[in-house]
C-alpha positions as CSV (number, residue, x, y, z in Angstrom):
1,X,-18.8,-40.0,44.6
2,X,-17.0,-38.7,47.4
3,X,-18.5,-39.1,51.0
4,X,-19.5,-35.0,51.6
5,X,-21.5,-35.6,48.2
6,X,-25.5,-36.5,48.2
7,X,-26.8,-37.2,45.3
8,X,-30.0,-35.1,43.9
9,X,-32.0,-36.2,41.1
10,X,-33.3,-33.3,39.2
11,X,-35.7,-33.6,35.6
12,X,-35.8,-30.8,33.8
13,X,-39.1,-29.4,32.9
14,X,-38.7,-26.7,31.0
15,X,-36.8,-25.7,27.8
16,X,-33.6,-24.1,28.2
17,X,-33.0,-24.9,31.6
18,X,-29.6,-24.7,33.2
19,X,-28.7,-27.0,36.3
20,X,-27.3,-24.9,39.4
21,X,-23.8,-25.3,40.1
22,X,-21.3,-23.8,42.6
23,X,-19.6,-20.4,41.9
24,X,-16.5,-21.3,43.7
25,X,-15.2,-24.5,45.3
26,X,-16.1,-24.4,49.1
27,X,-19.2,-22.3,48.5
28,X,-22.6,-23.9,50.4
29,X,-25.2,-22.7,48.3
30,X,-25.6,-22.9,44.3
31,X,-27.2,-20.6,42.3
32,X,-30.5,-21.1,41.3
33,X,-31.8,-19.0,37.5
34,X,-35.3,-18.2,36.5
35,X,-36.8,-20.3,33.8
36,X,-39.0,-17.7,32.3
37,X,-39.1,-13.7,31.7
38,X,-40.7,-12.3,34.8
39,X,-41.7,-8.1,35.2
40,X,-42.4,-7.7,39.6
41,X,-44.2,-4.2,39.7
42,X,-44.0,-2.4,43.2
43,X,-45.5,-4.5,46.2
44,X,-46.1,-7.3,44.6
45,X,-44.9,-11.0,44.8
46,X,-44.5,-13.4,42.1
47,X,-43.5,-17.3,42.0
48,X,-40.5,-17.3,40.0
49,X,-40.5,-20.7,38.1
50,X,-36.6,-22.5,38.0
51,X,-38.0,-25.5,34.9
52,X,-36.2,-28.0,38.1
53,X,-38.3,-30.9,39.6
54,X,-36.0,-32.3,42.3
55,X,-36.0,-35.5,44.6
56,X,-34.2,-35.4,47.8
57,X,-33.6,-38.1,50.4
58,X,-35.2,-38.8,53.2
59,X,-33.4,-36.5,56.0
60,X,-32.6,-33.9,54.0
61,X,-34.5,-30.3,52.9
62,X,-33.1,-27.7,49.9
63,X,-33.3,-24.4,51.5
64,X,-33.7,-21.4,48.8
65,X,-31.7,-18.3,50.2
66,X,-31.6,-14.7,48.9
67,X,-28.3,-13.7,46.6
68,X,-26.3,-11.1,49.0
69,X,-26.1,-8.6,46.0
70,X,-29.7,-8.8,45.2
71,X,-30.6,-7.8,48.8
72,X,-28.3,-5.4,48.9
73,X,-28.8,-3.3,45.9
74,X,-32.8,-3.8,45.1
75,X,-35.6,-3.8,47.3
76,X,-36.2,-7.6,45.9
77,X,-36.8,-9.9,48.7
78,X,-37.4,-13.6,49.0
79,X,-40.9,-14.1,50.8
80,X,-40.3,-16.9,52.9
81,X,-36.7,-17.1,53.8
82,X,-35.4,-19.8,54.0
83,X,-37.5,-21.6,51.7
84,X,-37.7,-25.3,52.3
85,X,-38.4,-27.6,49.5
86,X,-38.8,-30.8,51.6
87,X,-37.8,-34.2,50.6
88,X,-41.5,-35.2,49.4
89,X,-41.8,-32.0,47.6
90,X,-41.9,-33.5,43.5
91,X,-43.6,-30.6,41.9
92,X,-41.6,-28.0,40.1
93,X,-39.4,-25.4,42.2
94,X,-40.7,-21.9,42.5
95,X,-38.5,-18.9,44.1
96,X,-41.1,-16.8,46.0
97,X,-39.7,-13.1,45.5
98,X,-41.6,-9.5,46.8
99,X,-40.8,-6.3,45.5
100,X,-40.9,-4.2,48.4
101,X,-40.7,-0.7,46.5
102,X,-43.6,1.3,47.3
103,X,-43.6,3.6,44.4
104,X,-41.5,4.1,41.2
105,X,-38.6,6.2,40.9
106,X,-38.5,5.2,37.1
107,X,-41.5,3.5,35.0
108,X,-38.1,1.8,33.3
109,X,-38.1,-2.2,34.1
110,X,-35.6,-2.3,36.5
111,X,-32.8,-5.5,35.6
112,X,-32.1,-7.3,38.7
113,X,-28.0,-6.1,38.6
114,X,-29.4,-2.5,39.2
115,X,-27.8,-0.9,42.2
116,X,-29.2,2.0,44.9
117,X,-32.4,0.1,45.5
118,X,-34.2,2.0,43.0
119,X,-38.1,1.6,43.6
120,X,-40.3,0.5,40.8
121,X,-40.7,-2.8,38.7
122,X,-38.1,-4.9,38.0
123,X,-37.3,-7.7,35.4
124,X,-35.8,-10.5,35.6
125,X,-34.6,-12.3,32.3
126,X,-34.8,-16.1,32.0
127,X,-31.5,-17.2,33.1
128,X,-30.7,-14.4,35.2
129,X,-29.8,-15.7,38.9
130,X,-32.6,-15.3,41.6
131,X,-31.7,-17.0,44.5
132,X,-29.4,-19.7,45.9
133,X,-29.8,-23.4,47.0
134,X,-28.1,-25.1,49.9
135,X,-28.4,-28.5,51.3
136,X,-29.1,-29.3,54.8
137,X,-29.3,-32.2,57.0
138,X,-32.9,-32.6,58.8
139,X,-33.2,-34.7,62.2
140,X,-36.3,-35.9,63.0
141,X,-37.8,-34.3,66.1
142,X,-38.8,-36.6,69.2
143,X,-40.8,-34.3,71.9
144,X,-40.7,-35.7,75.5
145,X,-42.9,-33.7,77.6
146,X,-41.7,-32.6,81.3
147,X,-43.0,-31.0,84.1
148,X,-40.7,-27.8,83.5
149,X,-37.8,-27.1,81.0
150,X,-36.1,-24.3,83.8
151,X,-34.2,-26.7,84.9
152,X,-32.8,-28.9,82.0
153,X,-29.2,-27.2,80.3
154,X,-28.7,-23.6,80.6
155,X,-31.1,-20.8,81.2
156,X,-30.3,-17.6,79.8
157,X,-32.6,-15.5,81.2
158,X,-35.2,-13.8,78.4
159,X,-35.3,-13.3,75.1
160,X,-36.8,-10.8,72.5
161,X,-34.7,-8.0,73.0
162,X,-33.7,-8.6,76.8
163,X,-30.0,-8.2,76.3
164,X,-30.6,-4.5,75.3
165,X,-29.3,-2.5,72.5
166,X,-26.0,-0.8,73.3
């Protein structure tokens, strides 16, 4: 195994499942595909089930992303981006996903490779691709109190919008 590589163990636990891979070499996050038929009407949010139980080592997290094209073209949104699935997580995977339409433009289920952001429900087909998976390195954080940070590195002088807008 080469020495970029970590080593996941996955069990399958559903029927039908297919293991994430890369697109392209080079890319950092996999796809991730439903395991189930799902229908997300207007403002709600689901748990999208993946059939995956993983276990990752100690030191490392799988953080579940939105798909670029599924942000872009439907109101589809992963709740909690980035997800973390953290390395003592043994239960299956779930992709939290919110439609954020607030009305319906068509009472048609919507496939998830619609474009213009149509409002209304959507479906998404078992084995359609919902999200994506990359692997990240998690250091362990050590707190060391002080009688002021001001002082320690560089102070940049605000925050939440100070740097302005034009």
């Amino acid at each position: 195994m080469e020495s970029n590589k970590v080593k996941i163990f996955v069990e399958i636990c559903r029927n039908g499942v297919t293991l994430p891979e890369y697109a392209r070499h080079g890319d950092a996050g996999m796809d991730i595909l439903a395991a189930e038929d799902v229908v997300i009407k207007p403002g709600e949010t689901v748990i999208i089930p993946t059939g995956l139980k993983v276990a990752i080592p100690e030191g490392y997290e799988l953080q579940v992303r939105p798909r670029s094209g599924i942000s872009y073209k439907t109101p589809l949104r992963l709740s909690n981006s980035p997800g973390t699935i953290d390395s003592g997580y043994r239960d299956e995977v779930g992709i939290i996903m919110t439609n954020t339409s607030t009305k319906y433009d068509t009472h048609d289920l919507l496939p998830i490779s619609s474009t213009g952001n149509i409002n209304g429900a959507y479906y998404i087909k078992k084995g359609d691709r919902v999200a994506q998976i990359v692997l990240q390195v998690v250091p362990q954080i050590v707190f060391e109190t002080v009688d002021s940070v001001k002082d320690i590195g560089i102070d940049r002088g605000g925050g939440f919008g100070s740097t302005g807008t034009k």
